[in-house]
Each structure stands twice: as structure tokens, then as C-alpha cells.
N, C-alpha and C positions, 0 to 999 in steps of 0.2 A: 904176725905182729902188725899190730895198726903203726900208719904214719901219723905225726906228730902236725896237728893243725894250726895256724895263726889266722885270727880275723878282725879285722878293725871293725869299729861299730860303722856298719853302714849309712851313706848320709841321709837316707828318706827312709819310712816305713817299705816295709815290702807287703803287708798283710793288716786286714783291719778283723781282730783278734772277734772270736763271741760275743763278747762283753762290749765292744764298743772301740775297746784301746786300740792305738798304731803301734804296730810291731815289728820291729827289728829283729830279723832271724839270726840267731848269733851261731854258736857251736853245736856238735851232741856227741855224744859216747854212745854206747848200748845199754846203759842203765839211765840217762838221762839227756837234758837236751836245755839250754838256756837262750833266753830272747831278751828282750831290750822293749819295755813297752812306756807309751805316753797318752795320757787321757789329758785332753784338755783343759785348759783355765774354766771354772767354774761346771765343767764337764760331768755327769753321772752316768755310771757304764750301767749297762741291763744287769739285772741280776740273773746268776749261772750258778749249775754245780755242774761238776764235771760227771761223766760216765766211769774211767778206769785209771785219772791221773791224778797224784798228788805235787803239791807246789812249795816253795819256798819263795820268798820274796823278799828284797832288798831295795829300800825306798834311797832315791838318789837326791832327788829337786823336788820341789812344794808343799806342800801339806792338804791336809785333807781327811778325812776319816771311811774304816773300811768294815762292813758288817760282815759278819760270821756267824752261820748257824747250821747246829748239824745234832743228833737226837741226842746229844752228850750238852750243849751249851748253848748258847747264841750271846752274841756281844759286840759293841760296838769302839775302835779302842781309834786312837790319831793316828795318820798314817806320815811321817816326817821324816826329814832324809836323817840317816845312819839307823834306822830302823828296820826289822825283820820280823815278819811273820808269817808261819804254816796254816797253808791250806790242807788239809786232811782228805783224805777218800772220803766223798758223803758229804761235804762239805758245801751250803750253796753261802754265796757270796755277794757284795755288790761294795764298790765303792764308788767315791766321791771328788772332786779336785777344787779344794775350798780357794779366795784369793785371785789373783790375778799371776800364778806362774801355773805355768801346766804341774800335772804328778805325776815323775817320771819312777821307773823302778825295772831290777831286772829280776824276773824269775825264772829258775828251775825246775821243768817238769819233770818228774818221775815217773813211770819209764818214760820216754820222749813221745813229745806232742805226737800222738797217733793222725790226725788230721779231721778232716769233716764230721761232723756228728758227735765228736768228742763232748762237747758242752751242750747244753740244753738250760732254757729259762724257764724261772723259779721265780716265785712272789718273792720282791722284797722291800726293806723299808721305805727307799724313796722311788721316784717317780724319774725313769730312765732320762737323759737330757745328752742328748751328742749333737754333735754340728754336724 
């Protein structure tokens, strides 16, 4: 039987994710794994799809909007805190941090962030922008 984990949100990123975002390593199980990410004020991450991991997301701080496209859809929708949205297997992505507050958000990879090479870049709508 696993022992039972407590983590407070760490106070600095520990990893600057594929896409661009700072990331806060939080918990993980054996079926999945959550982190803490932040793209900054006016910030545009690279566009990515993943190789073997699907996501869920939970927008906290800012606004902003996030594309999605995969051989089923593609769409552009506002990414605002109490907000969620699935990234799919196949799925390549890119978002955006509109305003002057960064966009913060925490997602859950399914099965857990495997590491390096996991993500790889993909054309997408805008034009990548990080500090």
C-alpha cells in the first residue's frame, strides 16, 4: 500500500515545460501526475502535441485564449480562471496570456509526465512569444 503524500505549491518553478510555461512539480499516482504551470503576462507558448499523454486543465489567474486542434476539431475558446478544458491524445495545442496578469493553471497528465521527448512542435495559429 502507497503512503499517503502532502505537497504545498512550491514557491519557484522548478522546470520550464515544452511549450514555454514555468512549472511547478506537484504530486502523482500510477495513473497520473499534476503540476502547477504559469505563462506570462502577454506570453505565447510554442505550439505542441504530445506523444503518449492526455491532460486536463484548470484555469486559476488571467485570461487568455487556447487553440486546439486534432483530426476530430480544431477551435479556439477563452481560457479564464474556474475554467477546464481536455487535451486529448493527438491533440496539438498552443496558447496565449492576454492583459497584464500572467495565466496560471493546473494540469493533470495522464499516465504521468513520462519526461524528455514527451512533446514535440507543431504549427500553430500564433507566433511563439516567451521572455
Amino acid at each position: 500500500m502507497r503512503a499517503f503524500q502532502t505537497l504545498a505549491l512550491p514557491a519557484e518553478p522548478a522546470v520550464i515545460a515544452p511549450d514555454g510555461t514555468l512549472g511547478r512539480i506537484l504530486l502523482a499516482l500510477s495513473s497520473g501526475s499534476l503540476a502547477h504551470f504559469t505563462l506570462p503576462a502577454g506570453a505565447v507558448s510554442h505550439p505542441v502535441q504530445h506523444r503518449t499523454v492526455e491532460e486536463i486543465w484548470f484555469f486559476l489567474q488571467g485570461h487568455g485564449e487556447i487553440w486546439r486542434a486534432n483530426d476530430a476539431a480544431q477551435s479556439i475558446v477563452a481560457a479564464l480562471p474556474g475554467v477546464s478544458i481536455t487535451i486529448p491524445l493527438g491533440t496539438a495545442f498552443q496558447f496565449r496570456a492576454l492583459g497584464d496578469e500572467p495565466l496560471t493553471f493546473v494540469a493533470i497528465t495522464m499516465p504521468p509526465w513520462p519526461g524528455d521527448g514527451e512533446a514535440f512542435r507543431v504549427e500553430g495559429p500564433w507566433e511563439a512569444k516567451l521572455p
